[in-house]
C-alpha positions as CSV (number, residue, x, y, z in Angstrom):
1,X,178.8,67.0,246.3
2,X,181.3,68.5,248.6
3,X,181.0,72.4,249.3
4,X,183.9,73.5,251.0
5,X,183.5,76.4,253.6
6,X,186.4,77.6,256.3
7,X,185.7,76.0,260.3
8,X,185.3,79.5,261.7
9,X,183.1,80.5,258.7
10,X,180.9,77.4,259.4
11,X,180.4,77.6,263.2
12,X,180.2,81.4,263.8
13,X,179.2,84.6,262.1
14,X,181.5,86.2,259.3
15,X,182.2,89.8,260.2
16,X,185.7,90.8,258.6
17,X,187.5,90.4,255.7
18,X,191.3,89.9,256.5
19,X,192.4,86.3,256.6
20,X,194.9,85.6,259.5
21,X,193.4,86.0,263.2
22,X,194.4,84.7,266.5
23,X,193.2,81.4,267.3
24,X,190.2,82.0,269.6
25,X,189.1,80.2,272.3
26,X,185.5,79.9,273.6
27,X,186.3,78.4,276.6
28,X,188.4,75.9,278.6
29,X,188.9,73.2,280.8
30,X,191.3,71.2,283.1
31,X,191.7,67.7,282.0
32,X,191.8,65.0,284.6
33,X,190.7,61.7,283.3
34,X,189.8,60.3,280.5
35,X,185.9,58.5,280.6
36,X,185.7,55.6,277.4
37,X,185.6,57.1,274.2
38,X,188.2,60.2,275.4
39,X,186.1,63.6,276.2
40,X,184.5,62.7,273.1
41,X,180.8,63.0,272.2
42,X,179.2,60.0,271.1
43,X,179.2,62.1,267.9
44,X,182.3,63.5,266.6
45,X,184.2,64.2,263.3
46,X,188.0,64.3,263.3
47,X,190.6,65.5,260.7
48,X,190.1,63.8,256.9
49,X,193.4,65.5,255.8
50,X,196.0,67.3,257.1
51,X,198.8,69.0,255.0
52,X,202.0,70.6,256.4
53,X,203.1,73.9,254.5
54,X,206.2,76.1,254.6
55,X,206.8,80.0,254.4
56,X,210.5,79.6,254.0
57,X,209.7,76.7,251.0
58,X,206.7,77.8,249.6
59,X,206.4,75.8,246.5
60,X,207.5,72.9,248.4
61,X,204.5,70.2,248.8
62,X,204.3,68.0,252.1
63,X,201.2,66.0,250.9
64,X,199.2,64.4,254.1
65,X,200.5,63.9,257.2
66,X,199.2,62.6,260.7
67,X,201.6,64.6,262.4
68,X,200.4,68.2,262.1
69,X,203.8,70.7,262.2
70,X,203.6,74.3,263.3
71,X,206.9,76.2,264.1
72,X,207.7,79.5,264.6
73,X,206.8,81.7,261.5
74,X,207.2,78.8,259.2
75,X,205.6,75.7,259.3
76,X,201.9,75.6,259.6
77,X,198.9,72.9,259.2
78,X,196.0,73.1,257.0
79,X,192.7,70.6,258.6
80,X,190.1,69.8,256.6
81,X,187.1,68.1,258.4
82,X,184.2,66.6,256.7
83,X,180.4,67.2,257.9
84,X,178.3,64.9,256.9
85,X,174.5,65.1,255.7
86,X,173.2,63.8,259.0
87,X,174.1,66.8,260.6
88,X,171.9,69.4,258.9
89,X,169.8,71.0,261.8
90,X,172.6,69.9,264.4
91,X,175.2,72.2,266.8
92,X,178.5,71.7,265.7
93,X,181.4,72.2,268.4
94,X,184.8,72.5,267.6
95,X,187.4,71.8,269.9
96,X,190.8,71.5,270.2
97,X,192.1,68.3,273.0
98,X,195.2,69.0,274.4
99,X,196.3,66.3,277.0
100,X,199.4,66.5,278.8
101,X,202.3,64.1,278.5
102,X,200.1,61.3,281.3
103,X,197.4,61.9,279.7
104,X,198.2,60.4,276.6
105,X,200.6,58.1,275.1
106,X,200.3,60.2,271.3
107,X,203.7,61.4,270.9
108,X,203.9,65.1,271.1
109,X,206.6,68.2,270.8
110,X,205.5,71.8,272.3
111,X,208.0,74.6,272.8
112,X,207.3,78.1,273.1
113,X,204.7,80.7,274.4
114,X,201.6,78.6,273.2
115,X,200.3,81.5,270.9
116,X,198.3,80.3,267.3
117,X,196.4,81.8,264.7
118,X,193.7,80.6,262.7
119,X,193.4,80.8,258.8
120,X,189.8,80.5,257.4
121,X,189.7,79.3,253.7
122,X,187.0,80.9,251.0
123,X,183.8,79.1,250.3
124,X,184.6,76.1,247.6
125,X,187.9,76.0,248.5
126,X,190.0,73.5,250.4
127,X,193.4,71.8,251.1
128,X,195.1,68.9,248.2
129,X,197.7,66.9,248.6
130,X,199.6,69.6,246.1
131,X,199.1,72.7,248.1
132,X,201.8,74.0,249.3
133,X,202.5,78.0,251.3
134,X,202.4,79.7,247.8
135,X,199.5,78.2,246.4
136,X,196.9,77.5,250.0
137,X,193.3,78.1,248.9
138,X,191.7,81.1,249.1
139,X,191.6,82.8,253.0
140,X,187.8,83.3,253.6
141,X,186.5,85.9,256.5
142,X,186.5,84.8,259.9
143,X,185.7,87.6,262.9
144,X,189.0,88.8,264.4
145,X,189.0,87.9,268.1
146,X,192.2,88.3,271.1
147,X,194.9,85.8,270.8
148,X,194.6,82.5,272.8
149,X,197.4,80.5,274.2
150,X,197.6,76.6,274.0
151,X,198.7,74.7,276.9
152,X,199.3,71.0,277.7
153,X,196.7,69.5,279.9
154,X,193.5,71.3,278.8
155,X,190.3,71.0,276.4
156,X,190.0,74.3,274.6
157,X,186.4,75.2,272.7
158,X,187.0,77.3,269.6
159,X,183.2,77.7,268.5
160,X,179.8,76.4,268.7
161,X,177.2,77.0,265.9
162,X,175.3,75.4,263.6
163,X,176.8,72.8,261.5
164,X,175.5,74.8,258.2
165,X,175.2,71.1,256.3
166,X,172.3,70.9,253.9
167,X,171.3,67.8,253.2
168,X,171.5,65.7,251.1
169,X,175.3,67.2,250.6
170,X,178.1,66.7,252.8
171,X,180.2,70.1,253.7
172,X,184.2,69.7,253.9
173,X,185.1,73.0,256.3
174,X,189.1,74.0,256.3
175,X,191.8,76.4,257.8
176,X,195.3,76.7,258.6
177,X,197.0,77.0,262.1
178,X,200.5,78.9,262.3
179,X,202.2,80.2,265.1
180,X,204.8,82.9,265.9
181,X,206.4,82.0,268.7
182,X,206.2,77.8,269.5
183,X,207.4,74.6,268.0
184,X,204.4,72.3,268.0
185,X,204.3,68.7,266.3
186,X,201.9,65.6,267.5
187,X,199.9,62.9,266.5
188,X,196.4,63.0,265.5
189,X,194.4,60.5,267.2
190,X,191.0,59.2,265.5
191,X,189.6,59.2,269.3
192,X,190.7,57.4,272.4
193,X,192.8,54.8,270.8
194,X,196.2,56.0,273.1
195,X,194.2,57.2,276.0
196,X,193.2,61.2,275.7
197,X,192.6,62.1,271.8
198,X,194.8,64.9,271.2
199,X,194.2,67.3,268.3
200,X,190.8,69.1,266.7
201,X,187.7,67.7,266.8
202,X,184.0,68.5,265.6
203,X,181.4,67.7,267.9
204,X,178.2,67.5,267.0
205,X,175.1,67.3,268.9
């Protein structure tokens, strides 16, 4: 059985109750190689579905894409990422890989100021292949935090916590990132197939 919680719900502390906040980041670093396996742990989860929705067409369904689109209050991308039984008791970390254009040979567009926010969904909800703007799961509570800007060439951290998986149950965790000021559409890498991964990531350890 799959129980669905939001990313930010499952890796930190829920403190507030309105749904949209500004993507938060933990902490950063400068990318400058890439070892085997990307800046990847050993153990690491990556995207099992990602669905492109539209403010401007908001009963319009995208279905699954491997090109997450977010453009300037329009487009956004729901992520859902699956945690698996195995890690109950573990630290989950989520990141965000950003590599610049030598970095990586995954295709990438990025225009703008760089700023994000993050949509948590409710407990038991989740992202289909049907959802579309007007019909996006339910937002769940996620702790409001300063705004975070995205740029080409760095690892960001978004959280660390527990992975709050109870065995023997697997947990699918899910939120939406928007933006109101950049143009941003790449490729999700599985890992270190074209060099850097690029995109979000769970590691846990």
């Amino acid at each position: 059985m799959k129980v669905t919680l939001s990313i930010l719900a499952v890796l930190i502390s829920c403190t507030a109750a309105s749904p949209v906040y500004p993507l938060t980041v933990v902490s950063s670093r400068q990318l400058e190689a890439c070892p085997a396996n990307g800046n990847l742990p050993p153990t690491y989860l990556s995207p099992t579905l990602m669905v492109p929705v539209s403010k401007n067409l908001p009963n319009t369904a995208f279905g699954g894409t491997k090109n997450p689109l977010i453009t300037p209050n329009d487009f956004c991308t729901i992520f859902n990422l699956v945690v698996p039984p195995s890690a109950t008791g573990d630290t989950c970390t989520l990141e965000f890989l950003f590599p610049d254009h030598l970095q990586t040979l995954s295709p990438y567009v990025y225009v703008g100021g760089g700023h994000f926010t993050f949509t948590g969904y409710a407990f038991g909800t989740g992202a289909t292949e049907q959802t579309t703007y007007n019909n996006q799961p339910p937002a769940g509570p996620s702790p409001p935090q300063p705004p975070a800007v995205l740029a080409p060439g760095n690892a960001y951290t978004i959280n660390v916590g527990g992975c709050a998986v109870e065995a023997p149950n697997s947990l699918e965790v899910s939120g939406m990132l928007c933006s109101t000021d950049t143009t941003f559409s790449y490729y999700q890498t599985q890992g270190d197939e074209l060099g850097c991964p690029i995109g979000f990531f769970v590691g846990i350890s």
